[in-house]
PQR file with spaces between the fields and no chain letter, atoms N, CA, C, O and H, PARSE charges and radii, in Angstrom:
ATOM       1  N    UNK     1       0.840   -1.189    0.000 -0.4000 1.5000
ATOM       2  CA   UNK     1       0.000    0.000    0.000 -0.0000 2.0000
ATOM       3  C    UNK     1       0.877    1.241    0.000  0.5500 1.7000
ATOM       4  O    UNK     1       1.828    1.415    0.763 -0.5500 1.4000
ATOM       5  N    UNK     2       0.257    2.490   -1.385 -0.4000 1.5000
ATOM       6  CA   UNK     2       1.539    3.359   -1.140 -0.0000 2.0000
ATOM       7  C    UNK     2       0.537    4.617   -0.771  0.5500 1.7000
ATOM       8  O    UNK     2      -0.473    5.055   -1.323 -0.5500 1.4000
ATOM       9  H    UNK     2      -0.515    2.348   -2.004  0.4000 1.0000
ATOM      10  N    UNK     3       1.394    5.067    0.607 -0.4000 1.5000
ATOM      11  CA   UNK     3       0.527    6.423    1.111 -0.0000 2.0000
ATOM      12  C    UNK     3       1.227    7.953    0.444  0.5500 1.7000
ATOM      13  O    UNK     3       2.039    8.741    0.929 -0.5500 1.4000
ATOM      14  H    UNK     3       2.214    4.712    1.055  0.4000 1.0000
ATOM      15  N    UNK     4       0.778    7.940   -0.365 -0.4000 1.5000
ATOM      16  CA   UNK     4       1.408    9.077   -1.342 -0.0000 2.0000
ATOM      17  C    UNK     4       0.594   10.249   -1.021  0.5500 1.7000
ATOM      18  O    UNK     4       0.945   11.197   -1.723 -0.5500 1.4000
ATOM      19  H    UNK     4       0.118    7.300   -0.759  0.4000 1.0000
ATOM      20  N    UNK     5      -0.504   10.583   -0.103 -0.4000 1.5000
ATOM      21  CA   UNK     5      -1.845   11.695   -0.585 -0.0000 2.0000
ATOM      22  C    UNK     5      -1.032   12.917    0.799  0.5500 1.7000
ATOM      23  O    UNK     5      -0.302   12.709    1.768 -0.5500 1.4000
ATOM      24  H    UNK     5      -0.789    9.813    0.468  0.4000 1.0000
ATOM      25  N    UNK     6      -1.450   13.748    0.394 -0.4000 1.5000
ATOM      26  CA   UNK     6      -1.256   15.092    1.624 -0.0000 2.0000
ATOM      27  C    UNK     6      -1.780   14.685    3.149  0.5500 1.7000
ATOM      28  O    UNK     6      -2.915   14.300    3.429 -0.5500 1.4000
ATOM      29  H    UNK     6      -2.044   13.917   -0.393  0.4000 1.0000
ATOM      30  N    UNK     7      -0.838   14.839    3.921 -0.4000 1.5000
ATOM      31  CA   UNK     7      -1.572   14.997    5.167 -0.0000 2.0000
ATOM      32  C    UNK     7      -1.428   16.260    5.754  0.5500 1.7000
ATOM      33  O    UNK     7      -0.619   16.997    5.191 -0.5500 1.4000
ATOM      34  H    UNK     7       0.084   15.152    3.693  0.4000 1.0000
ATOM      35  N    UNK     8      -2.000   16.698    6.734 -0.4000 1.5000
ATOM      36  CA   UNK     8      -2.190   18.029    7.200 -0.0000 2.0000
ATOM      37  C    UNK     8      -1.655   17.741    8.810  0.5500 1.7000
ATOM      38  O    UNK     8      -2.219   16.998    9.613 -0.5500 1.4000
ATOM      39  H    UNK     8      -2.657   16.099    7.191  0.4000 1.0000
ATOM      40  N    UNK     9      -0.804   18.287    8.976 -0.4000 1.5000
ATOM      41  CA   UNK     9      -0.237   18.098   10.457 -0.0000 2.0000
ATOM      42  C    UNK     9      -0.465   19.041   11.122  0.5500 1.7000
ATOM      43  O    UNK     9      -1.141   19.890   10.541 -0.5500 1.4000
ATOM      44  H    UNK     9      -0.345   18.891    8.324  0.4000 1.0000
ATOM      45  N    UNK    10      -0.056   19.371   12.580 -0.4000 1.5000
ATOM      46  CA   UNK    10       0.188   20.610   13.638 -0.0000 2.0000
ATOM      47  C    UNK    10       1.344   20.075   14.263  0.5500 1.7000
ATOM      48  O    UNK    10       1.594   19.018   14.842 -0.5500 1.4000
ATOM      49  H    UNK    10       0.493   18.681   13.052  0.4000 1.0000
ATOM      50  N    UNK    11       2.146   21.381   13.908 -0.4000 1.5000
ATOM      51  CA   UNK    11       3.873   21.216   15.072 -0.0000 2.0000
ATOM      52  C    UNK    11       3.358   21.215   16.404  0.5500 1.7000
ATOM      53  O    UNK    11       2.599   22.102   16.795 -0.5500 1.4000
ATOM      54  H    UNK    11       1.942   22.239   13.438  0.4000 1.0000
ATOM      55  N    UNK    12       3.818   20.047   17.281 -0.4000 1.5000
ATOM      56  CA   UNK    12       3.387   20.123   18.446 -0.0000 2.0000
ATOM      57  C    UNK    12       4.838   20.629   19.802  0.5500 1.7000
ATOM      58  O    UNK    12       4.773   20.507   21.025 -0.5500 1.4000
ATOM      59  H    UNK    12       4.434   19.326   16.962  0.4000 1.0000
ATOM      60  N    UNK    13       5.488   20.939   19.328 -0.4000 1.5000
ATOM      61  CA   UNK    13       6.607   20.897   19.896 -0.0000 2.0000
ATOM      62  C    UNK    13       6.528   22.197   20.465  0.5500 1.7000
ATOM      63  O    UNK    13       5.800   23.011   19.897 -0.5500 1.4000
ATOM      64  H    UNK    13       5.541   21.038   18.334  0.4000 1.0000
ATOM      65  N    UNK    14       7.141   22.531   21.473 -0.4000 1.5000
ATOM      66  CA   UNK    14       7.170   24.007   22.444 -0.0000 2.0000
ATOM      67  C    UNK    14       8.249   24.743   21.636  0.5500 1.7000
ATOM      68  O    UNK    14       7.861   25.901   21.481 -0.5500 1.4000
ATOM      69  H    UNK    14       7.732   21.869   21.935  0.4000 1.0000
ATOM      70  N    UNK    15       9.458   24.545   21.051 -0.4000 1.5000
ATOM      71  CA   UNK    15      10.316   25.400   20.427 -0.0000 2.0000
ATOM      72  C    UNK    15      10.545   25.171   19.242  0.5500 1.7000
ATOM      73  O    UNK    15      11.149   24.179   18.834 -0.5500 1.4000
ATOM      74  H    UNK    15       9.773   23.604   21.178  0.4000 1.0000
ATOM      75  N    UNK    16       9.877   26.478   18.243 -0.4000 1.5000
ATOM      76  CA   UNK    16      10.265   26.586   17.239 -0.0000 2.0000
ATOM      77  C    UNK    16      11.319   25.720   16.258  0.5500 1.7000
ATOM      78  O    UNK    16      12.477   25.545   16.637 -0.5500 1.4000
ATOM      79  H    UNK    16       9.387   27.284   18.575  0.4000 1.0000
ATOM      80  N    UNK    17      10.935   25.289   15.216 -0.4000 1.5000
ATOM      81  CA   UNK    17      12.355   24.486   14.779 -0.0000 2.0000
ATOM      82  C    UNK    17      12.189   24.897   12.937  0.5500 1.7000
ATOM      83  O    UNK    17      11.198   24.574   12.281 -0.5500 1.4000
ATOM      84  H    UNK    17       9.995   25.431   14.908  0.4000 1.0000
ATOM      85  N    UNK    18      13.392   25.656   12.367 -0.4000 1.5000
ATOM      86  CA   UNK    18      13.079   26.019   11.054 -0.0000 2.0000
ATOM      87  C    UNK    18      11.891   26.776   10.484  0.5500 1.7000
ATOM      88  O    UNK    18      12.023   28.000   10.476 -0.5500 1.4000
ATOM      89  H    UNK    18      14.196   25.918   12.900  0.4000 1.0000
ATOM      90  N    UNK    19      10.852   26.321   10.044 -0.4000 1.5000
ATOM      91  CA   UNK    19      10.064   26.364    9.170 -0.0000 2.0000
ATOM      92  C    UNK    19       8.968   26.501   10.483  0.5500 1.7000
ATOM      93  O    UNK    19       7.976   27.229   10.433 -0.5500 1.4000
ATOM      94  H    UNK    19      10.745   25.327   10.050  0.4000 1.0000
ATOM      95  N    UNK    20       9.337   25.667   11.655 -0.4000 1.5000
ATOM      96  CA   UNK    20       7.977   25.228   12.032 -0.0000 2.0000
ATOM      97  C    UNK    20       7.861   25.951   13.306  0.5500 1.7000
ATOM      98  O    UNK    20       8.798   26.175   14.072 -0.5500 1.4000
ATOM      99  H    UNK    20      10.143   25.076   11.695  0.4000 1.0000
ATOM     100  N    UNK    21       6.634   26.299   13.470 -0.4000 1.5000
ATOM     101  CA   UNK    21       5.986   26.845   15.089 -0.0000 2.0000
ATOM     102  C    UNK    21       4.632   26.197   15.640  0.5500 1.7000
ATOM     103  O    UNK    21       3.835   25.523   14.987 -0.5500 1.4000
ATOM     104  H    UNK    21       5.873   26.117   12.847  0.4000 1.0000
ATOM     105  N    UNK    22       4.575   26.451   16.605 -0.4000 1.5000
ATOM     106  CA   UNK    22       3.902   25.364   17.577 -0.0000 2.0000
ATOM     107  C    UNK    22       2.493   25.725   17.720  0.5500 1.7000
ATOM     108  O    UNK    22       2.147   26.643   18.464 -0.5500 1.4000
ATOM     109  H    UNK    22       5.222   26.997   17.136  0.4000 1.0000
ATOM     110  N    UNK    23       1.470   24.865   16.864 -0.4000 1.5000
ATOM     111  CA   UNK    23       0.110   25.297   16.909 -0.0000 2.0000
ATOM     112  C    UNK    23      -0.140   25.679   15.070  0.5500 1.7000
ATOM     113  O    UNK    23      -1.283   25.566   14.629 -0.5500 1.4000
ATOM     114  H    UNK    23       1.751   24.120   16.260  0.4000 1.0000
ATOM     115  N    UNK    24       1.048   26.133   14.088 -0.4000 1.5000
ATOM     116  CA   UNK    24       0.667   25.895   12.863 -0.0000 2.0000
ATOM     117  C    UNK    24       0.418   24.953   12.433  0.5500 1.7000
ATOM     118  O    UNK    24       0.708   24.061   13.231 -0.5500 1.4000
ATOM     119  H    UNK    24       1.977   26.224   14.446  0.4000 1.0000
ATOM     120  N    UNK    25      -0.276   24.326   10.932 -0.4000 1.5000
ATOM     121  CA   UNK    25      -0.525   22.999   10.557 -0.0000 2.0000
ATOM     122  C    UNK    25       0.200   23.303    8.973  0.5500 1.7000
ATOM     123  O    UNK    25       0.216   24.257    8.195 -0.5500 1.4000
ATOM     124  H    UNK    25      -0.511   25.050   10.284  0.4000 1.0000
ATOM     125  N    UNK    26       0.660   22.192    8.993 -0.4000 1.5000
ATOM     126  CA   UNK    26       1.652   22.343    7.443 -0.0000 2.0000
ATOM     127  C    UNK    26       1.030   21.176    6.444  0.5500 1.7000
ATOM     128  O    UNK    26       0.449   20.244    7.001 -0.5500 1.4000
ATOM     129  H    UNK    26       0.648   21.417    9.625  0.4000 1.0000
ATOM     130  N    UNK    27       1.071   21.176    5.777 -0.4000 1.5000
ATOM     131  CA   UNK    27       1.240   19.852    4.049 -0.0000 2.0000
ATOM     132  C    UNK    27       2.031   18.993    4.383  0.5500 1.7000
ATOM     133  O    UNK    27       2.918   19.536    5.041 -0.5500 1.4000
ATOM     134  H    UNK    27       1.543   21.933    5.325  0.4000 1.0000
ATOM     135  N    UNK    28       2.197   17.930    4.287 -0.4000 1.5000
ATOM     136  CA   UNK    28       3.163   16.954    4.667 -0.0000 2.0000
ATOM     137  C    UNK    28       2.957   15.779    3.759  0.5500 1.7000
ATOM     138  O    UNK    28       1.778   15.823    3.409 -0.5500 1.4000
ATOM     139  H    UNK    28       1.477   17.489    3.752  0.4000 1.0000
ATOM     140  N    UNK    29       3.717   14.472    3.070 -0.4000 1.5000
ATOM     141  CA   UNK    29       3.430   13.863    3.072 -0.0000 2.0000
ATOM     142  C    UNK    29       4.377   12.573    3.438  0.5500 1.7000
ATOM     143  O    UNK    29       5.481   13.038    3.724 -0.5500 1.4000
ATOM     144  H    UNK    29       4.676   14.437    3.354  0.4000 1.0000
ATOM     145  N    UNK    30       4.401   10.874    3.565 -0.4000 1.5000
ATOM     146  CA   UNK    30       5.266   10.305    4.231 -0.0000 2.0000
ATOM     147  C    UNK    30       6.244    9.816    2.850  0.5500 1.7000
ATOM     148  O    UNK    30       6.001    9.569    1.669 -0.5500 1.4000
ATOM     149  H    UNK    30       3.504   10.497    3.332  0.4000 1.0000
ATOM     150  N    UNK    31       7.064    9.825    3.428 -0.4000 1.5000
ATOM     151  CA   UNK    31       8.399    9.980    2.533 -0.0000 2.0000
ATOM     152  C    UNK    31       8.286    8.220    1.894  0.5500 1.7000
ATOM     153  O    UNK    31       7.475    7.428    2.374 -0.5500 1.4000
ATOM     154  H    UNK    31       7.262   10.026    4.388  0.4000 1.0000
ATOM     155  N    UNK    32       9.181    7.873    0.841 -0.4000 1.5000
ATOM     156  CA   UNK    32       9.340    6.250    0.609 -0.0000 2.0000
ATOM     157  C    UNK    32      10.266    6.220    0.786  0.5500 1.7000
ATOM     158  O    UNK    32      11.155    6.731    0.105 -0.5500 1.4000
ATOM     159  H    UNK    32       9.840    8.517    0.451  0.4000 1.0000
ATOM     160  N    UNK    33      10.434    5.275    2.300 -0.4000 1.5000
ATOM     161  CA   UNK    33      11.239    4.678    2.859 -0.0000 2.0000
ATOM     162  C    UNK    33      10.635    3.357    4.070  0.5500 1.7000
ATOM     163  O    UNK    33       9.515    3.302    4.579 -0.5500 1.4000
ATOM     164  H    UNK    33       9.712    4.860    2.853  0.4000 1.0000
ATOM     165  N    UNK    34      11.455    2.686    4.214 -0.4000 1.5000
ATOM     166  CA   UNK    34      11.339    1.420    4.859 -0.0000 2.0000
ATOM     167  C    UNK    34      10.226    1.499    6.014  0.5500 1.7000
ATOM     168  O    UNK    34       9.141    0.968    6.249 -0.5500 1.4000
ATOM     169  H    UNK    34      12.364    2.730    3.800  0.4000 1.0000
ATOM     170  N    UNK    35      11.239    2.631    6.726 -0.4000 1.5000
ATOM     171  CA   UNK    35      10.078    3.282    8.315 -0.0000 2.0000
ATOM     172  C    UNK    35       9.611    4.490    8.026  0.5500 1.7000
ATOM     173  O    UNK    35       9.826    5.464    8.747 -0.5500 1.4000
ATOM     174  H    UNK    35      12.121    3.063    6.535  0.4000 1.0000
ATOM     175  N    UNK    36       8.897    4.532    6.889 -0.4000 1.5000
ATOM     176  CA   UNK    36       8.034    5.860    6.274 -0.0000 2.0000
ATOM     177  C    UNK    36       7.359    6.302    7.651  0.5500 1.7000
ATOM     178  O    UNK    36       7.350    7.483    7.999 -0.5500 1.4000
ATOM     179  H    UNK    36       8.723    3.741    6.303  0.4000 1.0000
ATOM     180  N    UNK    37       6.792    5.272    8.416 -0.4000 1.5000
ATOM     181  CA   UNK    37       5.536    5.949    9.611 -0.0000 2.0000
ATOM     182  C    UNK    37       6.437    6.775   10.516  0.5500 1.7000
ATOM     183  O    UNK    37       5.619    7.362   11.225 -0.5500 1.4000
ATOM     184  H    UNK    37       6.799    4.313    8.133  0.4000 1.0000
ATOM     185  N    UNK    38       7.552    7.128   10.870 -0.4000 1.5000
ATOM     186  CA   UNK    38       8.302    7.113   11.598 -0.0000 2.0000
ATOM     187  C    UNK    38       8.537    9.044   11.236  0.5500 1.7000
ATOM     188  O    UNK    38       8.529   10.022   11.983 -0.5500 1.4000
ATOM     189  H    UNK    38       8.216    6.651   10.294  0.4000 1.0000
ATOM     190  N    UNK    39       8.707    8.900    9.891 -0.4000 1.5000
ATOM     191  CA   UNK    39       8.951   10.311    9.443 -0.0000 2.0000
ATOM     192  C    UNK    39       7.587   10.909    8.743  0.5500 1.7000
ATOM     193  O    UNK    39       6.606   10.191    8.544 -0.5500 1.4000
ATOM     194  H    UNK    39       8.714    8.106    9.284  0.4000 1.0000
ATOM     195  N    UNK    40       7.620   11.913    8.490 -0.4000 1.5000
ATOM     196  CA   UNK    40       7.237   12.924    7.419 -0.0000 2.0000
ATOM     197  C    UNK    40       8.024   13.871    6.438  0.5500 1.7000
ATOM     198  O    UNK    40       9.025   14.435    6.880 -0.5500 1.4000
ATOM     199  H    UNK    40       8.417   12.496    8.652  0.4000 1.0000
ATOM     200  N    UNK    41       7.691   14.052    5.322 -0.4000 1.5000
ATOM     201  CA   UNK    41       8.568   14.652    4.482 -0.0000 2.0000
ATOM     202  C    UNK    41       7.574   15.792    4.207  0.5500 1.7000
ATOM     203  O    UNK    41       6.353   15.752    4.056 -0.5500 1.4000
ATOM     204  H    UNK    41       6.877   13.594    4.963  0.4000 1.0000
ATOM     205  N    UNK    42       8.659   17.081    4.181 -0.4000 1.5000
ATOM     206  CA   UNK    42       8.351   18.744    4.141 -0.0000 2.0000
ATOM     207  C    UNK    42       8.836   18.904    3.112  0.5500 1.7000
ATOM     208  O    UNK    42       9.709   18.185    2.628 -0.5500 1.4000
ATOM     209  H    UNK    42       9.651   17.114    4.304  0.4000 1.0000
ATOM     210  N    UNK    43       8.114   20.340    2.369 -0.4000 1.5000
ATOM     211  CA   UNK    43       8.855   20.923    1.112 -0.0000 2.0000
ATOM     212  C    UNK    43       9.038   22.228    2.352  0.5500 1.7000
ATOM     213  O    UNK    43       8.335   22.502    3.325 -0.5500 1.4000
ATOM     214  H    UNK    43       7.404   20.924    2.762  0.4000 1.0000
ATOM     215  N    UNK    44       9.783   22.598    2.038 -0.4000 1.5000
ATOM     216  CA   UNK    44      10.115   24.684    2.600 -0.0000 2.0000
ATOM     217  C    UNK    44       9.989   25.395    1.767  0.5500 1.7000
ATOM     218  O    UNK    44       9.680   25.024    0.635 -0.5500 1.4000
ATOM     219  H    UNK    44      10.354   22.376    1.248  0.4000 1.0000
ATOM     220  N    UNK    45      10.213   26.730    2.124 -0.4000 1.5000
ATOM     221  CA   UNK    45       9.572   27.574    1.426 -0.0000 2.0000
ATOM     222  C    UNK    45      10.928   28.265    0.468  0.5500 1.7000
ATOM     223  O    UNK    45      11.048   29.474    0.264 -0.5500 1.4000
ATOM     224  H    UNK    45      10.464   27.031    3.044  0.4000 1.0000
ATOM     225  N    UNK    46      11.488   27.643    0.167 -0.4000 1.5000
ATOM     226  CA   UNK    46      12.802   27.650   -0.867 -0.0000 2.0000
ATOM     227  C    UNK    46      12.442   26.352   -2.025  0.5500 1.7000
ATOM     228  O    UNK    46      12.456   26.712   -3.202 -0.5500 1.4000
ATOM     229  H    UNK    46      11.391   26.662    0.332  0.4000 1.0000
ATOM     230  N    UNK    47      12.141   24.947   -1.765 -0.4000 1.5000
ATOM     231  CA   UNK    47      11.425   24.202   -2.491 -0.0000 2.0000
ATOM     232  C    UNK    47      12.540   23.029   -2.464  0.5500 1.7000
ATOM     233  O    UNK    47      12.895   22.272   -3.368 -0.5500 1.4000
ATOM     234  H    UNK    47      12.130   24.654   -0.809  0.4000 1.0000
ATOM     235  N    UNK    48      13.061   23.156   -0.846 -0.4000 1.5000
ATOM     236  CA   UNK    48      14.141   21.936   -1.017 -0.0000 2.0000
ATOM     237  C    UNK    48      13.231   20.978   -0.051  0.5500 1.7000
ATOM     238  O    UNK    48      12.233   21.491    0.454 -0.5500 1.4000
ATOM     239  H    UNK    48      12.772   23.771   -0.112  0.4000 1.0000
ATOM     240  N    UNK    49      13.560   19.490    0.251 -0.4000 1.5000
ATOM     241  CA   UNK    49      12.628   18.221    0.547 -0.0000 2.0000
ATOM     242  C    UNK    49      13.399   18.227    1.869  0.5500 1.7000
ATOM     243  O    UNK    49      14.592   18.530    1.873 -0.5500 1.4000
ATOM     244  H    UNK    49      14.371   19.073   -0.159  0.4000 1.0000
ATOM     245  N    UNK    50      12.721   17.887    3.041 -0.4000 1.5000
ATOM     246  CA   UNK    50      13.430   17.449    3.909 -0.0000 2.0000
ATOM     247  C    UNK    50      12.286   16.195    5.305  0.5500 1.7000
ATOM     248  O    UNK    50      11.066   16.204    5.144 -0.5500 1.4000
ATOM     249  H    UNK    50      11.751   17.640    3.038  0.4000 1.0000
ATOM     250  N    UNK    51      12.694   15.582    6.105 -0.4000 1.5000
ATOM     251  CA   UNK    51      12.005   14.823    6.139 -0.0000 2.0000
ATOM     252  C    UNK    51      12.265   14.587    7.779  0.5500 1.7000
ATOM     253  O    UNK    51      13.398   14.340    8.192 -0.5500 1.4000
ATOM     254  H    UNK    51      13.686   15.575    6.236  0.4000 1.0000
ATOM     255  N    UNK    52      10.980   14.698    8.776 -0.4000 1.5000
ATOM     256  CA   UNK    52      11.712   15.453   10.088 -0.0000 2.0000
ATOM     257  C    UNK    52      10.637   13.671   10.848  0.5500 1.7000
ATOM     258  O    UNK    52      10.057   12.745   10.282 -0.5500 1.4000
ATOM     259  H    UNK    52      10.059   14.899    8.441  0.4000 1.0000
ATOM     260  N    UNK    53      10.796   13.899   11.773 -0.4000 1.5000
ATOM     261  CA   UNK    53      10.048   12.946   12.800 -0.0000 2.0000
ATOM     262  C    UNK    53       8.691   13.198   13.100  0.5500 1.7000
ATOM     263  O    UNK    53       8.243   14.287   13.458 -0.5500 1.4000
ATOM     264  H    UNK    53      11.267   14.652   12.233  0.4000 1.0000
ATOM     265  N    UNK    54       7.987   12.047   12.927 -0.4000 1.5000
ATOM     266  CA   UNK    54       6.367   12.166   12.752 -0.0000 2.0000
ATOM     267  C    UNK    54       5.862   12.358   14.138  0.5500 1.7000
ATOM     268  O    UNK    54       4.644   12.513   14.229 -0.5500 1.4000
ATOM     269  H    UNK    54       8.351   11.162   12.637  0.4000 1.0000
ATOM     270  N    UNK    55       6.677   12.380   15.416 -0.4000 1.5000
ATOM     271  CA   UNK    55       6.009   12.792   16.798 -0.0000 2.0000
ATOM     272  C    UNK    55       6.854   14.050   17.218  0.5500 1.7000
ATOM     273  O    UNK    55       7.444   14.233   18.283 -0.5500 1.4000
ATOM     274  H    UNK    55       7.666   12.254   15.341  0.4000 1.0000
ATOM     275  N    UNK    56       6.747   15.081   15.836 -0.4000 1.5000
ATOM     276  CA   UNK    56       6.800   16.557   16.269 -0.0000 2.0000
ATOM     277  C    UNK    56       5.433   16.687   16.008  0.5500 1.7000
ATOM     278  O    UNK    56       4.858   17.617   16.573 -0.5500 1.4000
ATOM     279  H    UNK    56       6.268   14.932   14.971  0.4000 1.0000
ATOM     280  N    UNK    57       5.013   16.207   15.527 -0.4000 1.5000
ATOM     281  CA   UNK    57       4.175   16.694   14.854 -0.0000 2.0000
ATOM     282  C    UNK    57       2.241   15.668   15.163  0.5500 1.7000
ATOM     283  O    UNK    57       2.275   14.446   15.307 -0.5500 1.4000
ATOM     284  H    UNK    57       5.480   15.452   15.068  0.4000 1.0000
ATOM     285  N    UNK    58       1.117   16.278   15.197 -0.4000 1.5000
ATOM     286  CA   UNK    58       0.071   15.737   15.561 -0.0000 2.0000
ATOM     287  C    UNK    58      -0.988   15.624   14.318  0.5500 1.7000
ATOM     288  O    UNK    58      -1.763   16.556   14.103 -0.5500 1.4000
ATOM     289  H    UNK    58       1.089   17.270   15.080  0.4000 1.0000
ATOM     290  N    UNK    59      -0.990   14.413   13.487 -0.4000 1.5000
ATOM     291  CA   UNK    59      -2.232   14.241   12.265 -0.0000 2.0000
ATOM     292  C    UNK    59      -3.584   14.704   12.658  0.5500 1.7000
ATOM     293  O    UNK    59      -4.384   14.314   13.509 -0.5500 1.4000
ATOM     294  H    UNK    59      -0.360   13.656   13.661  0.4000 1.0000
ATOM     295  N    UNK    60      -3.595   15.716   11.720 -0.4000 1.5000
ATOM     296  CA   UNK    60      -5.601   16.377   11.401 -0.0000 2.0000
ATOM     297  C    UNK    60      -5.635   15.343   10.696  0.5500 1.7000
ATOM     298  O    UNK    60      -5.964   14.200   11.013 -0.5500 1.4000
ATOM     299  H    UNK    60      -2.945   16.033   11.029  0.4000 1.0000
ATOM     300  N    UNK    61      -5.126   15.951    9.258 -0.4000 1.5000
ATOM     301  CA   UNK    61      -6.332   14.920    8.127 -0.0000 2.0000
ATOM     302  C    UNK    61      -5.119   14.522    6.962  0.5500 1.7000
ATOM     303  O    UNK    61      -4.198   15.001    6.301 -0.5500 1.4000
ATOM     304  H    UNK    61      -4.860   16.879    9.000  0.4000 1.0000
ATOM     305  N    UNK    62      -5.776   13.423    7.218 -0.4000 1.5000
ATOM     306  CA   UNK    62      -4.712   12.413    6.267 -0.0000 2.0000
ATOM     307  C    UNK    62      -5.453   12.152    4.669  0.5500 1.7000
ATOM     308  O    UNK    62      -6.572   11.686    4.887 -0.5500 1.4000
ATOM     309  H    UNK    62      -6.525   13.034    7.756  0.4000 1.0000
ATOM     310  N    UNK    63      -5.246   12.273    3.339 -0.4000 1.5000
ATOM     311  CA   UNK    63      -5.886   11.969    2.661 -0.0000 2.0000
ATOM     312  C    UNK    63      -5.029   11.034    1.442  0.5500 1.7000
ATOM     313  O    UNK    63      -3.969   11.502    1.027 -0.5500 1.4000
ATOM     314  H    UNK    63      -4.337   12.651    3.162  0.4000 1.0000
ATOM     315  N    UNK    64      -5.420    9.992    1.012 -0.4000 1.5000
ATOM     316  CA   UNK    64      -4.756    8.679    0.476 -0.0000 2.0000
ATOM     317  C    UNK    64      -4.793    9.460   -1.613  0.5500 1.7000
ATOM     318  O    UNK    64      -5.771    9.973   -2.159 -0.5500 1.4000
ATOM     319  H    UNK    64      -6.281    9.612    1.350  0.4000 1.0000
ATOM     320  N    UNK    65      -3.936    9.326   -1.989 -0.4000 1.5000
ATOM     321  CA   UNK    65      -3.745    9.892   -3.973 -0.0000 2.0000
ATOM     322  C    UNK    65      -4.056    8.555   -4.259  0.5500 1.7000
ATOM     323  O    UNK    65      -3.302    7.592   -4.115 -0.5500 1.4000
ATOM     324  H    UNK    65      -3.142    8.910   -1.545  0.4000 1.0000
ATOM     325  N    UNK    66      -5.718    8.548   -4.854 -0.4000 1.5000
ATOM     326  CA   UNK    66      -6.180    7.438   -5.139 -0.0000 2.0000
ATOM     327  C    UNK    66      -6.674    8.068   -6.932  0.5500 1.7000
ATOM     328  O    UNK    66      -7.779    8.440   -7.328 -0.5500 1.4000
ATOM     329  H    UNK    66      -6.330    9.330   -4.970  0.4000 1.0000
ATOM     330  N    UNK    67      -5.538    7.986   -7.573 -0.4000 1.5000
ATOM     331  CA   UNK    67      -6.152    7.803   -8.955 -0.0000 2.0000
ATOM     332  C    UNK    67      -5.794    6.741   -9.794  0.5500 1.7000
ATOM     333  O    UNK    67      -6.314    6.629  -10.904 -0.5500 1.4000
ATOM     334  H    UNK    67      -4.640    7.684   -7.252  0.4000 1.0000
């Protein structure tokens, strides 16, 4: 099963890190890799990929790229 679709997160973390602050919700989706659940992968606002730990962060809405 490949989870390719946008999820919508919230940084849950108390200190700021890069891109992220605590209580925004960003685009995310899980990277392809072995322990995909483990991470999430970010674009920034320069348009480089980077791919941080999925318990900074708290899932709203997960949606599956079913075409």
């Amino acid at each position: 099963m490949s989870t390719n679709g946008t999820i919508k997160v919230k940084y849950i973390l108390d200190k700021p890190n890069g891109d992220f602050q605590k209580g925004i919700i960003y685009d995310v989706r899980r990277p392809k890799c072995s322990n995909a659940e483990k991470w999430l992968a970010y674009k920034d606002k320069h348009g480089d990929h980077y791919a941080y730990p999925s318990s900074w962060f708290e899932i709203i809405e997960a949606k599956n790229a079913s075409s």
